[in-house]
C-alpha positions in Angstrom: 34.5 36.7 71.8 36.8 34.2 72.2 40.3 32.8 73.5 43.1 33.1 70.8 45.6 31.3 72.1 47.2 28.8 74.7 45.7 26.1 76.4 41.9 27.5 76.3 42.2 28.0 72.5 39.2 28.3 71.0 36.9 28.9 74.0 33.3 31.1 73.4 33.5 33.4 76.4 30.0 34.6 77.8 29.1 38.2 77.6 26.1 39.7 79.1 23.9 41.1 77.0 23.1 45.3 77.1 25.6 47.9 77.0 27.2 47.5 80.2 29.8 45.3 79.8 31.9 46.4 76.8 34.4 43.2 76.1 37.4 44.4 74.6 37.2 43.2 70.9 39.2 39.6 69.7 41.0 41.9 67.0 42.5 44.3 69.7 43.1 41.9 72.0 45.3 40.0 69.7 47.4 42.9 68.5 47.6 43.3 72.6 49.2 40.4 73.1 51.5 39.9 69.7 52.9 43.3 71.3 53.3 41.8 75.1 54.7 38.6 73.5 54.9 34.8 73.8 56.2 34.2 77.1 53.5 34.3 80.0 54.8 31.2 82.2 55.3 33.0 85.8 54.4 36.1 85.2 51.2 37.5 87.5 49.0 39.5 86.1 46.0 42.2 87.5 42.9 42.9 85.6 41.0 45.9 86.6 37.2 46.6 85.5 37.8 43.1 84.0 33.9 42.6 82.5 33.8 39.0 81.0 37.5 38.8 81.8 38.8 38.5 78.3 42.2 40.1 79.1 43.0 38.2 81.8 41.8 34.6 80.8 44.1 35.2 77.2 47.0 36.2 80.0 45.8 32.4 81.8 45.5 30.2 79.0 49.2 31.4 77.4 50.6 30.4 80.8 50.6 33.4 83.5 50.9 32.1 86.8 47.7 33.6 88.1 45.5 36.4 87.8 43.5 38.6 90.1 39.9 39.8 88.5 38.1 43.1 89.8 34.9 43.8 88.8 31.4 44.6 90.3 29.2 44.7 88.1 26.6 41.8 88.6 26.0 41.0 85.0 29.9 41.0 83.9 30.6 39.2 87.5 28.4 36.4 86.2 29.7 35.9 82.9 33.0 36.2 84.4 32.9 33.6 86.6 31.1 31.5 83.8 34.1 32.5 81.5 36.8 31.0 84.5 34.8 27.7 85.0 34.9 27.1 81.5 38.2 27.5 80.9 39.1 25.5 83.4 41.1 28.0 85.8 39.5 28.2 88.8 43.1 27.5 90.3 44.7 30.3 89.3 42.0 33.1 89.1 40.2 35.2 91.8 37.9 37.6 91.5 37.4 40.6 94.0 33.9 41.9 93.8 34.4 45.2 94.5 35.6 48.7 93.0 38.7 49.3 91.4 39.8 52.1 94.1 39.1 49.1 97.5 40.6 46.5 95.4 43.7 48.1 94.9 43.9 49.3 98.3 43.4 45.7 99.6 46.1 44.5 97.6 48.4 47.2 98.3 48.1 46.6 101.9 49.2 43.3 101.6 52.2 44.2 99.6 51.4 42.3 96.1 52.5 43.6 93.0 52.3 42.2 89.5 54.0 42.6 86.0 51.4 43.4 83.8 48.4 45.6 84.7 45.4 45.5 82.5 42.9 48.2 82.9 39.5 48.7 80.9 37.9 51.9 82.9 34.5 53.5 81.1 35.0 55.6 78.8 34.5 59.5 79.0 34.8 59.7 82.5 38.0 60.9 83.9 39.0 57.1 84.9 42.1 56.7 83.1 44.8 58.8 84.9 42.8 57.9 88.1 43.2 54.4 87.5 46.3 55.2 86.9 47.1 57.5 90.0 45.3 54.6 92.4 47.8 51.7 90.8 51.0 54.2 91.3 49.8 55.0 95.2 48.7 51.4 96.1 52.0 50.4 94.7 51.0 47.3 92.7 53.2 47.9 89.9 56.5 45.9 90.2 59.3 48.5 89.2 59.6 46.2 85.5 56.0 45.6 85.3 53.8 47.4 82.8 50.2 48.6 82.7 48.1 47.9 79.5 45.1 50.2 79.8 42.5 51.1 77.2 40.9 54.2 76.3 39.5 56.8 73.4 41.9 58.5 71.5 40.9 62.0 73.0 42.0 60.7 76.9 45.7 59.2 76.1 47.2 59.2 79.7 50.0 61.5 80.1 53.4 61.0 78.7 54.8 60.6 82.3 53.1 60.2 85.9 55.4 59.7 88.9 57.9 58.0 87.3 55.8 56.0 84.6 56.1 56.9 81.0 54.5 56.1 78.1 56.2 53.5 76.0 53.7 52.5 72.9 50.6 53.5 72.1 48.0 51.4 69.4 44.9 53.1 67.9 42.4 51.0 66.4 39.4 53.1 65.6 37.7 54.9 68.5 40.3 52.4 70.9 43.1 53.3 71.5 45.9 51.0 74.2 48.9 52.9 76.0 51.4 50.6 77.4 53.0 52.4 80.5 56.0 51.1 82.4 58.8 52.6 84.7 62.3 53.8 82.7 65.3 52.3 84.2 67.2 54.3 85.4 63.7 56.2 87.7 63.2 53.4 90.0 59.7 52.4 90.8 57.2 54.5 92.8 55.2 51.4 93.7 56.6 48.0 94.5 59.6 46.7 96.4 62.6 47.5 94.3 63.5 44.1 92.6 60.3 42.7 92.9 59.6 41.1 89.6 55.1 40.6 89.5 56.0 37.0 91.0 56.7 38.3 94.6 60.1 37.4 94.1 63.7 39.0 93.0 63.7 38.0 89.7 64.4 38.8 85.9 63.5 42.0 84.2 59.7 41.8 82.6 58.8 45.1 81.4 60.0 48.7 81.0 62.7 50.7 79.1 65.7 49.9 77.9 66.9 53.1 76.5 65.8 56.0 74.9 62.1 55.2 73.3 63.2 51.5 73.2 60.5 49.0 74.8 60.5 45.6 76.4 57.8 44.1 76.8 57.0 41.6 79.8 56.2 38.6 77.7 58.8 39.2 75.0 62.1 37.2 74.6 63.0 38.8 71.5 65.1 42.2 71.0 63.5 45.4 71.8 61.5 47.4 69.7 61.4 51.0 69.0 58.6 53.1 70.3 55.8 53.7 68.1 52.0 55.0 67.5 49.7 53.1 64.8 46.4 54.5 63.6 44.2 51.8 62.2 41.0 53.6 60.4 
């Protein structure tokens, strides 16, 4: 497990050993990111039941502003801060040791919101349209932000939740990733209306464009059409 690309390149993250912690794997988390895009300079970015913090540190080292961490698990806490010191961001990460549910309600209280959402919940247990429901009601989502959450193939969120629809969906295996933002013309159900994920009024990072079109939050390129992949 390691960092792909940016200014960590290269880096061996730590990963506990046992089957507790279940990093997302280097091949998905590149096909991730060539979806999201090149451009990460500003953009703030939330990683929920982070583990080793994989997602998040790939979102630091291309050039997001700064990412929050939640996790509690002891082990994946560990390699997690491990993982930040040795990529050098210490600056721009925090980590909230706590569960998802108090995390987000923290940050909801104090009004932040962020343009890309990752979310890693276990498997199997119900946790993806809670997750899901929790980010929506805590209103952490800026109304062009996107949520990046993976799951098996058998618990795809739903196609639309309050307002949030599913734009793209990757499966690799038994792994599937759903990329969920807000359509344009709904509004968003969460954050301040032109709140960009910087805590400012700002440029359009994620969401729809029209009909089953996509843009993602990292992407500088034209849109590109909806679309499920199976990878055996």
């Amino acid at each position: 497990m390691r960092i792909i690309s940016g200014e960590a390149k290269g880096k061996k993250l730590y990963s506990p050993k046992g089957r507790g912690v279940r990093p997302t794997a280097d091949r998905i988390k590149e096909a991730i990111f060539d979806i999201l895009g090149p451009e990460w300079r500003g953009i703030r970015a939330l990683d929920l039941f982070s583990g080793t913090g994989s997602l998040g540190l790939e979102a630091l080292s291309r050039g997001a502003e700064r990412v929050v961490f939640v996790e509690r698990s002891r082990p994946a806490l560990n390699a997690l801060n491990k993982n930040i010191s040795l990529c050098g961001f210490g600056a721009r990460a925090r980590v909230m040791a706590t569960s998802v549910s108090r995390a987000l309600a923290l940050i909801g209280k104090r009004g932040e919101s962020f343009g890309i959402i990752f979310a890693d919940p276990p498997y199997g247990k119900g946790w993806v349209e809670k997750t899901i429901e929790e980010v929506l009601r805590n209103r952490v989502l800026s109304r062009d932000g996107m949520i990046v959450i993976e799951h098996t193939p058998r618990e795809s969120p739903p196609a639309e939740q309050s307002g949030l629809i599913a734009l793209r969906q990757e499966t690799y295996g038994e792994t599937s990733i759903s990329f969920l933002g807000f359509g344009r013309d709904r509004g968003q159900g969460g954050a301040e209306a032109e709140k960009d994920g910087r805590g400012r009024e700002g440029k359009r990072l994620a969401g729809v464009d029209s009909g089953s079109e996509t843009y993602c939050p990292a992407r500088r390129k034209e849109p590109r059409a909806l679309e499920s992949r199976v990878d055996p």
